[in-house]
C-alpha positions, 0 to 999 in steps of 0.5 A: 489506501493512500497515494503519495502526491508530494514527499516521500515515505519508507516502507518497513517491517519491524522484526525481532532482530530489528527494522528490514527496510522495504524500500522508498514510496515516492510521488504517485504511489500507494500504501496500505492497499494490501490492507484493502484487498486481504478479505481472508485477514479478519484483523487486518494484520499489516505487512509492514509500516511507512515513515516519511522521511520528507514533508509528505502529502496523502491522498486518501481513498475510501475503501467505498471509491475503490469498489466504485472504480472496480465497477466503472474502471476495470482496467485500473482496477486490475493494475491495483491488483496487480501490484497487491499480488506483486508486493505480497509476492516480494514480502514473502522473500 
């Protein structure tokens, strides 16, 4: 999973009748953490792809700093979980 701390990416998913923008990652936001919470998807199958399209700056969280903060902070770990269920619901539209 990544939080952006400077710059500013865009959400996409390439389709057979051409790119559907998603929408705009800017600072203080995360990608890739549907990824991280989809234990029924074996292959890790992506939902969509990110381009910065501004000099970006990542911050990386292992997946091991993630099933830390479920223990010691469930509070933000339920407002992860939260957004995992808000943006899976928005790319099933």
């Amino acid at each position: 999973m990544y939080i952006v701390k400077e710059g500013l990416l865009q959400a996409v998913q390439h389709r057979s009748d051409g790119i559907r923008v998603l929408g705009n990652v800017s600072s203080g936001e995360m990608v890739g953490e549907l990824a991280l919470f989809d234990e029924g998807n074996i292959t890790k199958t992506r939902t969509a792809a990110v381009v910065a399209v501004e000099p970006t700056v990542l911050l990386v969280i292992m997946n091991y700093s993630i099933a830390d903060l479920a223990k010691k902070h469930v509070e933000i770990y339920e407002k992860i979980k939260e957004i995992v269920r808000r943006r899976r619901a928005q790319n099933m539209k």
